[in-house]
C-alpha positions in Angstrom: 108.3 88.2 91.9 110.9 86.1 93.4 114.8 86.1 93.0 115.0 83.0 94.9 114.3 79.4 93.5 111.0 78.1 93.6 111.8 75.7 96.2 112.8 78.1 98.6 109.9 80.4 97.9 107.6 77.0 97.9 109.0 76.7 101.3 108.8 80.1 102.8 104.7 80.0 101.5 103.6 77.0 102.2 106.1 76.6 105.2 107.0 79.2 107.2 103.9 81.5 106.6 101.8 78.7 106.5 102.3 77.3 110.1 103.2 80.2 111.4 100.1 81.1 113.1 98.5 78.2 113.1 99.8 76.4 116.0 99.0 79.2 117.7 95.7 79.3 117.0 95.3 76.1 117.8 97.1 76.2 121.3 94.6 79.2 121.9 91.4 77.3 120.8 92.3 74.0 123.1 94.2 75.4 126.1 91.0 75.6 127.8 90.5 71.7 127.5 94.0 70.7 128.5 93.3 72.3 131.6 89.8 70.7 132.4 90.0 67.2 130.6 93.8 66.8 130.8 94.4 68.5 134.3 91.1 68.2 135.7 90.5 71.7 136.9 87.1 73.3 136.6 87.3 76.9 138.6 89.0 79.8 137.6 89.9 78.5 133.9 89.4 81.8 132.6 91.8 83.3 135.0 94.4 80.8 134.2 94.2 81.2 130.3 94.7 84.8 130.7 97.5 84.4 132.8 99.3 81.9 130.2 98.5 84.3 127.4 99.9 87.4 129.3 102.9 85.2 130.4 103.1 84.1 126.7 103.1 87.7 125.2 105.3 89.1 127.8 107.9 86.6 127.1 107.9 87.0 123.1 108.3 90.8 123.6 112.1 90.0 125.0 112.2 87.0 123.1 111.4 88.5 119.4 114.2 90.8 118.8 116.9 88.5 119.8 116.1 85.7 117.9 116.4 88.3 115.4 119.5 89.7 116.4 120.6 86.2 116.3 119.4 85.3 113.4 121.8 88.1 111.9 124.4 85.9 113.1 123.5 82.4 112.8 121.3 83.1 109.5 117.6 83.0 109.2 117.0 79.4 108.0 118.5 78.5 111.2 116.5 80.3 113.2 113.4 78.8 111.6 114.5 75.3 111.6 114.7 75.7 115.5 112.2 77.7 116.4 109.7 74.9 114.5 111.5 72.6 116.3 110.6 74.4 119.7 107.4 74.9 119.4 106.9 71.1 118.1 108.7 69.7 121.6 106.4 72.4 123.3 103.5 71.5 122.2 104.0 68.0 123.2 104.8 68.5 126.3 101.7 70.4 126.9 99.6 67.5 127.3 102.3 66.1 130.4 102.1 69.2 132.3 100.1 67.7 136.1 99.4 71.5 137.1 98.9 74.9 135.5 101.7 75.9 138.1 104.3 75.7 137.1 104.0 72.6 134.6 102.0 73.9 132.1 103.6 77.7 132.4 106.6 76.4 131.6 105.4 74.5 128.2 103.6 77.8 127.5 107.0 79.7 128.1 108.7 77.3 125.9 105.9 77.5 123.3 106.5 81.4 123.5 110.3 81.3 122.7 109.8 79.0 119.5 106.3 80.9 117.8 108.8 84.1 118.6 111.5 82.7 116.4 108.8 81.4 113.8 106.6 85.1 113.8 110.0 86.6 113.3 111.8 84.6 110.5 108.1 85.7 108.6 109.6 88.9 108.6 113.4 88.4 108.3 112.9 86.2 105.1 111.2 88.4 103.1 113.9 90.2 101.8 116.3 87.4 101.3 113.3 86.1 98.9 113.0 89.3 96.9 116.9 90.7 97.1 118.2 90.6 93.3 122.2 90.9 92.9 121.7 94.1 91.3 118.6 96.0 90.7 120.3 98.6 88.3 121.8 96.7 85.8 120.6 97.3 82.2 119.1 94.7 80.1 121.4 92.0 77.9 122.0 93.2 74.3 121.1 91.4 71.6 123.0 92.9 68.8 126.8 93.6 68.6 127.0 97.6 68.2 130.3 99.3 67.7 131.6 100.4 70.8 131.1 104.1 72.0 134.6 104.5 73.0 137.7 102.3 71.8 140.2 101.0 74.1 142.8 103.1 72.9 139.9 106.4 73.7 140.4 108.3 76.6 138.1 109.6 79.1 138.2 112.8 81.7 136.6 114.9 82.9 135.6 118.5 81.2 133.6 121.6 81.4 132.2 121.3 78.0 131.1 118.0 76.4 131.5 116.7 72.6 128.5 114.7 72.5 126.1 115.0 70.4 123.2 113.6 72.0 119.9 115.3 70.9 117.0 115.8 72.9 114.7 113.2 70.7 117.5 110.7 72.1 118.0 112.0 75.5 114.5 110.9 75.9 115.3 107.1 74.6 118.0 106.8 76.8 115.6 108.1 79.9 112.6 105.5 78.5 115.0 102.4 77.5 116.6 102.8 81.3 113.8 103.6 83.6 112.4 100.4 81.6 115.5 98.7 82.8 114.8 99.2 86.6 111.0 99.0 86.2 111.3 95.4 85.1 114.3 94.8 87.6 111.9 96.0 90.6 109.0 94.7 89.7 110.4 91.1 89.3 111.2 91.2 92.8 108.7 93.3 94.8 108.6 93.0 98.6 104.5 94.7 98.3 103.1 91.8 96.0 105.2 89.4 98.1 104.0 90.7 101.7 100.5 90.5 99.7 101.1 86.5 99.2 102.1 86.6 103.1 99.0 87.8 104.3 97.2 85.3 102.4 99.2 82.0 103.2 99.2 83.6 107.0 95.4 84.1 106.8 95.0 80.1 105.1 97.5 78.8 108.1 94.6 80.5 110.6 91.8 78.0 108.5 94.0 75.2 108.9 94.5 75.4 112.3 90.6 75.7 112.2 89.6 73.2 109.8 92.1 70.5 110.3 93.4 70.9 113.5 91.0 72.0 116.1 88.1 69.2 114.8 91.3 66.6 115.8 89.9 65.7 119.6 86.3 65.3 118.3 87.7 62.6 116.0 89.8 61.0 118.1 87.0 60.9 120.5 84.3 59.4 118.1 86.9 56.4 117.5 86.2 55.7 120.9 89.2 57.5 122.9 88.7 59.0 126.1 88.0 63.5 126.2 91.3 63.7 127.8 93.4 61.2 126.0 91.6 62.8 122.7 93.1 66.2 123.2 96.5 65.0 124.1 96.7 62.5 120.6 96.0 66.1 119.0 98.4 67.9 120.7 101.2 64.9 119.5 99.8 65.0 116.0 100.0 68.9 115.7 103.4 68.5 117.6 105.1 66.3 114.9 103.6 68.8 112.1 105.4 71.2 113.4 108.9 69.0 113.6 107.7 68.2 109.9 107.7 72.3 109.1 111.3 72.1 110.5 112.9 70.0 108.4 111.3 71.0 105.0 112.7 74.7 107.0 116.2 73.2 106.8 116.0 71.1 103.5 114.0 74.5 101.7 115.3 77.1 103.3 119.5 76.5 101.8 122.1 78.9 100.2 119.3 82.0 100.5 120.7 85.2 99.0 122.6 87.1 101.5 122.7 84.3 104.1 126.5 82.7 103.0 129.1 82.8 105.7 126.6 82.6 108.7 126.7 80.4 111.2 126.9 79.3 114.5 130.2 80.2 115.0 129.4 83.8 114.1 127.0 83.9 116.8 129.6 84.3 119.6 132.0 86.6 117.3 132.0 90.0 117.8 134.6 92.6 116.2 135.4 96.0 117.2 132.7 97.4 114.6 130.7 100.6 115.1 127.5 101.7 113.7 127.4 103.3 110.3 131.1 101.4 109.5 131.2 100.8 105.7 131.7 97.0 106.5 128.4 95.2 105.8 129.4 92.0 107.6 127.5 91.6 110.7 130.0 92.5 113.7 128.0 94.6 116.1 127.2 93.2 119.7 124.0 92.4 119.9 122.2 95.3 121.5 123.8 97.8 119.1 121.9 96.1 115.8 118.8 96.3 118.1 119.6 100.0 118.8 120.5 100.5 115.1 116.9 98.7 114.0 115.3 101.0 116.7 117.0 103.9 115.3 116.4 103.1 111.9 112.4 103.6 112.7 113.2 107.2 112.8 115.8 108.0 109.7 113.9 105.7 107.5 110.2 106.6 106.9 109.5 103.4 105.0 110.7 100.8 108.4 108.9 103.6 110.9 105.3 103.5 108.5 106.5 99.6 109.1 107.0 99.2 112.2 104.0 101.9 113.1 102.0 99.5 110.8 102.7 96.2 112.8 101.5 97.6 116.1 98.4 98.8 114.9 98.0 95.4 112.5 98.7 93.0 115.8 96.6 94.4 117.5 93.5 94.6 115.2 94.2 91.2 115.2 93.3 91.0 118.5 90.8 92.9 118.4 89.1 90.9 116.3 89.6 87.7 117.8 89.3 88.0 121.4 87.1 91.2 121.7 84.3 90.4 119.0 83.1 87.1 121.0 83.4 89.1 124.3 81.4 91.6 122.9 78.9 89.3 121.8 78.9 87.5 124.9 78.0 91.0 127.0 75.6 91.6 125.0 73.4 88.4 125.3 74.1 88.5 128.9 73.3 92.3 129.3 69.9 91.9 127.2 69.1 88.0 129.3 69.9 85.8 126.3 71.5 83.3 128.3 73.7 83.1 131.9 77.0 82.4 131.9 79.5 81.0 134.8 81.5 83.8 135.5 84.3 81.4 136.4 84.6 80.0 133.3 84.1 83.0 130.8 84.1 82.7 127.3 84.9 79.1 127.8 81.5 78.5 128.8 79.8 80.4 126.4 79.9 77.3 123.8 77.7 75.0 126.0 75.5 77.5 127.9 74.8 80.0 125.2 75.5 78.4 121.9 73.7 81.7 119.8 76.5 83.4 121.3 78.7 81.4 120.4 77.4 80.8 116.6 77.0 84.9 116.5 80.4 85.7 117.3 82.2 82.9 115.4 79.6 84.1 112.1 80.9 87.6 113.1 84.8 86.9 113.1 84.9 84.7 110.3 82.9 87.2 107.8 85.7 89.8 108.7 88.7 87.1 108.4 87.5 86.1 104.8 87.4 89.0 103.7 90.3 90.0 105.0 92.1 87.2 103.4 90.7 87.7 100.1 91.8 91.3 100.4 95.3 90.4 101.1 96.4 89.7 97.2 94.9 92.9 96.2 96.7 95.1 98.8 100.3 93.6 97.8 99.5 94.0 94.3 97.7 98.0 94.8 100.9 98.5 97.2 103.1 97.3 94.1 101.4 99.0 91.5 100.9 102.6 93.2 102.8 105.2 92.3 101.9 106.5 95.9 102.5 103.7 98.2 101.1 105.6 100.8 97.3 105.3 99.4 96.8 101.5 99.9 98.1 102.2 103.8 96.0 105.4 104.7 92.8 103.9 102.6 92.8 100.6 104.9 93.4 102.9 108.3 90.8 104.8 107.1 88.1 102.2 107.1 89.6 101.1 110.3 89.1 104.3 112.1 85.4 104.0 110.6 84.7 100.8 110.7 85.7 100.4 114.6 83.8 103.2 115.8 81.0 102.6 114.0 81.2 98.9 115.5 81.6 100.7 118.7 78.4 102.0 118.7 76.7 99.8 117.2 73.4 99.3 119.4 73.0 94.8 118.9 75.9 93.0 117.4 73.1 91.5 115.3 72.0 92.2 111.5 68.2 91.9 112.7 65.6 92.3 115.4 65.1 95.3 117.8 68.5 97.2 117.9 69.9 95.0 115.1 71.4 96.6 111.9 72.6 95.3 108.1 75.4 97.7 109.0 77.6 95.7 111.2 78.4 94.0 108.2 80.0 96.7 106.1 81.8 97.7 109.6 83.0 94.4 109.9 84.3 94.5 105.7 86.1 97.3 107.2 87.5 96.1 110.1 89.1 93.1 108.3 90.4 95.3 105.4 92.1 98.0 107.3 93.6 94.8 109.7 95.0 93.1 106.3 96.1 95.9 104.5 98.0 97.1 107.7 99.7 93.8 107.6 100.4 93.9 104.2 101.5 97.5 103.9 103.6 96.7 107.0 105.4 94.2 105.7 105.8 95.6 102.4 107.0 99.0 103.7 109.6 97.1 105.8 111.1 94.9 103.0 111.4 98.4 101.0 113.2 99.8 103.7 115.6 96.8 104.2 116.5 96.3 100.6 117.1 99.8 100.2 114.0 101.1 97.7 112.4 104.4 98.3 110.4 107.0 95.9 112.6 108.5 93.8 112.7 111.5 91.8 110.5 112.7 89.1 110.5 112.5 85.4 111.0 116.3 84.9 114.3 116.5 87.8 115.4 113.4 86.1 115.8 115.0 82.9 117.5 118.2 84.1 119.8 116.3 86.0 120.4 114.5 83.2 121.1 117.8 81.0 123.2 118.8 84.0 125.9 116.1 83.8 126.0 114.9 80.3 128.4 117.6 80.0 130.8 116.1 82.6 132.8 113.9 80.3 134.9 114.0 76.9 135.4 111.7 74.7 137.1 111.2 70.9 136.1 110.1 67.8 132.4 109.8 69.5 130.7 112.3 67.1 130.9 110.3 64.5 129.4 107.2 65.5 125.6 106.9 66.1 124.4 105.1 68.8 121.3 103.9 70.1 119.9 104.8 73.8 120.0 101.6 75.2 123.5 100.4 73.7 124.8 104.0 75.3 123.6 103.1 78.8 124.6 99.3 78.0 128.3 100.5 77.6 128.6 102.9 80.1 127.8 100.5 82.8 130.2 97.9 81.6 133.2 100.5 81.3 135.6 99.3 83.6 138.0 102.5 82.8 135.5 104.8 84.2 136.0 105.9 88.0 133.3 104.5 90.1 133.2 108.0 92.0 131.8 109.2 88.3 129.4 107.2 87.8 126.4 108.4 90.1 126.6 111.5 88.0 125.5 110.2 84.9 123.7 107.1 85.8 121.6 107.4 88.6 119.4 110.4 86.7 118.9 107.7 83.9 117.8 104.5 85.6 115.8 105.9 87.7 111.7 106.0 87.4 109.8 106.1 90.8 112.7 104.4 92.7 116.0 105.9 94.5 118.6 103.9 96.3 119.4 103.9 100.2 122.0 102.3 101.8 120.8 98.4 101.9 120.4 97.1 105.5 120.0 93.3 104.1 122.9 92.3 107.2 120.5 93.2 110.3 117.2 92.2 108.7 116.4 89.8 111.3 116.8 92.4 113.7 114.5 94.9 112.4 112.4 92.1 111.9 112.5 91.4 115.9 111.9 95.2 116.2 109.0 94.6 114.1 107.9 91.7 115.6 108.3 93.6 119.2 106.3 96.9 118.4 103.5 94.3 117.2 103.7 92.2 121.0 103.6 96.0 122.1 100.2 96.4 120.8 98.4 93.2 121.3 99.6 93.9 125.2 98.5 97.1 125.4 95.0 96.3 124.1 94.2 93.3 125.9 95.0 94.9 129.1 93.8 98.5 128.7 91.0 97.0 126.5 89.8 94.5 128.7 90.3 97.1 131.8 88.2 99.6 130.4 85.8 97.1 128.8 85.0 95.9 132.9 84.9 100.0 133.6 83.6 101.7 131.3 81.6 100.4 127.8 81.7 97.3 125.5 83.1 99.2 123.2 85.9 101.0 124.6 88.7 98.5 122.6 87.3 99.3 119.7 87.2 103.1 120.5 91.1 102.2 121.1 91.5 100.7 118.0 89.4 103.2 115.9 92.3 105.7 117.8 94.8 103.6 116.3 94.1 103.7 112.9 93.5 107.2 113.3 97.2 107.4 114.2 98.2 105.5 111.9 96.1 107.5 109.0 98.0 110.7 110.1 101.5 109.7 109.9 100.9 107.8 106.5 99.4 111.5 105.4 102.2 112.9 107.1 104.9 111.0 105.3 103.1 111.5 101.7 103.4 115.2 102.2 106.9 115.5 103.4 108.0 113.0 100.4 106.1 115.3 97.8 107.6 118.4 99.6 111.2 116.5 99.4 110.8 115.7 95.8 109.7 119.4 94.5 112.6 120.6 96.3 115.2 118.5 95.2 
C-alpha cells in the first residue's frame, strides 16, 4: 500500500492523522470552561463561542490554501512540523487570555492558522505516501532470454511489420502487462490509503474524547482548583501537540517528491507560466492556487474531490453541532427540561442531563459506525472497477438518511412519537459522511498522481493490432519469445525513440488505469483548495443552518444537507456516464 518507509507512513497515521482533529475537538469541548472557570464570565457564553468558532473558520478559509501553496515551496514536512508547533503554543496560551476580547480571539486566531496547516498537510501527504518512481515498469526477469533484437539490429519505422506475433500471444503479452500495472497500482493506492485516513482521523476524535477531555476532572479530583484544572489540561494537551511536531520533523524526512524544497524556495519565484513543461515549482503563489482551482474543472477525479470535501465537512458538522441542538429543541419544545437561553447548549449538561445523554448516545452511534466503515470504503473504492459506486452509494444514504432524520417526529427510539428508525437514519448519516471523506480523499490523490479509468480490454487489443505493425525488425522471426520477456525488452531499449514508444506500450500496460499529466509539484495546493471548499461548507451550514433552524423547522440543516448529498449523487452519476460515453468512443 505504501511506497514510503514504514516510519514515515507510521508517522503520517499515527501522527499527522492522528492529532489532527483532536485538538480540535478538544478546544471545542472545553472552550466553554475556559471562559467561565478561567475568565470568570457567566452571560452570553454561547454568544461568545460562536463568535470564536466563526472567527476561527473564517480565518482557516484564507489560511488553508496558502499554507498549501507554501508548502509547495517549503515542502510538506515543514509545514506539519510548524503548524503542530502552532497550535501547541496556541493552545497554551489559551488558558492566559484575561478577556474573550481580544485575549482569547487572538489565541483562537492563532490556533486557527496552525489546525489550518495540520488539516491541510492530511491532504498534501497523501500522495507523497503512495507516489511510486514508476508505475509502468514491468516486472524483474528471472531468466536470461535471448535478446529480441541484437545490438548490431536495426530498428525503423514501417508500414508493414515482420513479426510474427500470433493472436494466442498477443493475448499473453496483454495479460503478463496489465498484471504488471495491476500489481504496480495496487501496491500504492491512494483509495485504501484515504480509507486508513478516515479511520486514524475518526480514532484521533476518541482520543480527544477519551483521553483528553476527562483531563480537568482528574486534575480536579487530585485536589486542584476548576480553573487551575482546565488550564493544567490545556498545558498537557499543549506539549502533545509540540510532541506530534517533532516525531513530524524526525518521521516525516526525504519523502518522495519533497527533495530540493526549502525555505529558500519559498521567496523564489521564476518567470514560469502555467502549463510550462518544467515540473519544479516556480509559479507565484496565486497562480498554483488558480491552477488548483482550475484543475477542479479539467480533472473530474479533483472536482468529484473537492465536491466531496464540502459536502464531507460539512456532514461533519452536521452531525456534531446540529444533532444535540436538535435534541435540545426538542426536550424543550415537548417541556422535558428549561434551559438558560444565555448559556445554550452549554447548559444543557447540568439542567437537562437526558438531553444531554440522548444526543451524545445519538452522535456517537453515527461516529462508530462511521469509523468502522471507513476501512471498507478505501478498500470498495480500491477494488471497484467503477470508482464512482462507493461515492454515489454513501450520498445516497445521505440524501435518505438526512431527510428521513428531518422528519423524524422524537429524536428518540421509544415512547409517543419515538421510532427504531432513527437508528438506521443515523447508520446512514455516518456512512454517507465517511465515505464522502474517504472517496474525497481518494479521488484527490488519483487526480494528483496522475491515475484515471482507462480504456477497455477490447480497445486495448485493437490498438494493440493497430501499432504492432509500426516497427521492423531483423532476424526476429526466428527467435521465439515469450510475452513478458517481449514487453521486458522493449522497455529497456534505449535505441528506441521515446516519441515511439506510447504507440506500442501504452495499449499493453494498461488494465482499468490511463495516465494524466502528474501534478505531484502543487499537491499542497490543491490540497488547500481542498481544505478551502470544505471551510466553505461547514460556514455555509452553520450559518444558513442555524438561521433557518431559529426561522423556520428543526430540521431545516438536515433538509440542507440531505440537498447536499443529493448534489453530490448527481454529479458522481454524471461523471460515470460521461466516462462510459468517453471510453465507447475512444
Amino acid at each position: 500500500m505504501f511506497t514510503a518507509t514504514r516510519f514515515q507512513a507510521a508517522t503520517y497515521l499515527l501522527g499527522v492523522c492522528l492529532f489532527s482533529i483532536s485538538f480540535l475537538v478538544f478546544l471545542n469541548s472545553t472552550v466553554s470552561f475556559v471562559i467561565t472557570d478561567l475568565i470568570g464570565q457567566n452571560d452570553r457564553v454561547g454568544n461568545a463561542v460562536g463568535d470564536l468558532g466563526f472567527a476561527d473558520e473564517l480565518l482557516a478559509l484564507a489560511a488553508c490554501p496558502a499554507w498549501g501553496a507554501l508548502s509547495d515551496r517549503v515542502g510538506v514536512r515543514t509545514v506539519a512540523v510548524v503548524g503542530y508547533a502552532i497550535v501547541g503554543i496556541a493552545l497554551m496560551l489559551f488558558v492566559q487570555a484575561k478577556n474573550v476580547y481580544p485575549q482569547l480571539l487572538f489565541a483562537r486566531l492563532l490556533f486557527s492558522i496552525g489546525g489550518a496547516a495540520t488539516s491541510t498537510m492530511v491532504t498534501a501527504i497523501l500522495p507523497a505516501m503512495t507516489a511510486s518512481k514508476t508505475r509502468t515498469s514491468p516486472e524483474p526477469r528471472t531468466d536470461n532470454p535471448q535478446p529480441l533484437v541484437s545490438q548490431s539490429d536495426t530498428v525503423s519505422p514501417s508500414t508493414s511489420s515482420q513479426l510474427t506475433t500470433t493472436s494466442a500471444r498477443r493475448q499473453i503479452v496483454a495479460s503478463n502487462s496489465s498484471l504488471c500495472l495491476e500489481r504496480s497500482s495496487n501496491s500504492s493506492s491512494p483509495a485504501r490509503l484515504a480509507g486508513l485516513v478516515g479511520f486514524f482521523t475518526g480514532c484521533g476524535a476518541l482520543l480527544a474524547l477519551g483521553g483528553f477531555l476527562p483531563l480537568p476532572a482528574r486534575f480536579q479530583r487530585s485536589g486542584v482548583a476548576a480553573g487551575s484544572a482546565v488550564a493544567y489540561s490545556y498545558y498537557v494537551v499543549g506539549t502533545v501537540s509540540l510532541v506530534v511536531s517533532i516525531s513530524c520533523f524526525v518521521g516525516l524526512r526525504n519523502l518522495r517528491g519533497e527533495a530540493g524544497k526549502g525555505w529558500r524556495s519559498a521567496v523564489k519565484i521564476r518567470n514560469t507560466t502555467i502549463g510550462d513543461d518544467d515540473r519544479n515549482t516556480g509559479l507565484p503563489y496565486w497562480r498554483q492556487l488558480l491552477l488548483s482551482v482550475t484543475l477542479g474543472f479539467n480533472n473530474p477525479l479533483v472536482g468529484l474531490g473537492y465536491l466531496g470535501g464540502f459536502v464531507a465537512r460539512a456532514s461533519s458538522v452536521g452531525i456534531s453541532l446540529f444533532i444535540p441542538l436538535y435534541v435540545n429543541s426538542y426536550f424543550i419544545d415537548s417541556g422535558l427540561c428549561k434551559l438558560d437561553p444565555a448559556r445554550g447548549p452549554a447548559d444543557m449538561k447540568s439542567k437537562c442531563p437526558e438531553a444531554y445523554l440522548l444526543s451524545a448516545k445519538l452522535t456517537g452511534v453515527s461516529q462508530l459506525i462511521a469509523l468502522a466503515f471507513a476501512p471498507v470504503f478505501g478498500f470498495w473504492l480500491d477494488r471497484s472497477r467503477h470508482r464512482h459506486i462507493p461515492l454515489c452509494a454513501g450520498a445516497l444514504l445521505g440524501t435518505f438518511g438526512y431527510l428521513g432524520f428531518a422528519l423524524s417526529k422524537s429524536p428518540e427510539s421509544s415512547g409517543v412519537n419515538g421510532s427504531a428508525w432513527i437508528y438506521l437514519y443515523l447508520a446512514f448519516l455516518g456512512i454517507s459522511q465517511i465515505g464522502a471523506i474517504v472517496c474525497s480523499l481518494g479521488f484527490l490523490g488519483r487526480g494528483i498522481l496522475g491515475l484515471e479509468e482507462g480504456k477497455s480490454s477490447a480497445q486495448k487489443s485493437q490498438s494493440f493490432d493497430r501499432s504492432r505493425s509500426g516497427f521492423r525488425t531483423h532476424h526476429d522471426s526466428a527467435r521465439e519469445i515469450s510475452g513478458s520477456s517481449y514487453i521486458a525488452e522493449y522497455h529497456t531499449r534505449s535505441d528506441i525513440p521515446d516519441s515511439d514508444h506510447s504507440g506500442e506500450s501504452t495499449p499493453l500496460i494498461s488494465k482499468g488505469v490511463s495516465k494524466r499529466r502528474s501534478e505531484d509539484h502543487i499537491k499542497g495546493s490543491i490540497a488547500g483548495v481542498y481544505s478551502l471548499f470544505g471551510g466553505a461548507g461547514i460556514l455555509l451550514l452553520t450559518k444558513l443552518g442555524g438561521y433557518l433552524f431559529d426561522t423556520t423547522s428543526s430540521g431545516a440543516p438536515f433538509y440542507i444537507l440531505s440537498l447536499f448529498n443529493g448534489i453530490l449523487l448527481v454529479v458522481g452519476i454524471s461523471c460515470a456516464i460521461t466516462d462510459i460515453i468517453k471510453a465507447r468512443s475512444s
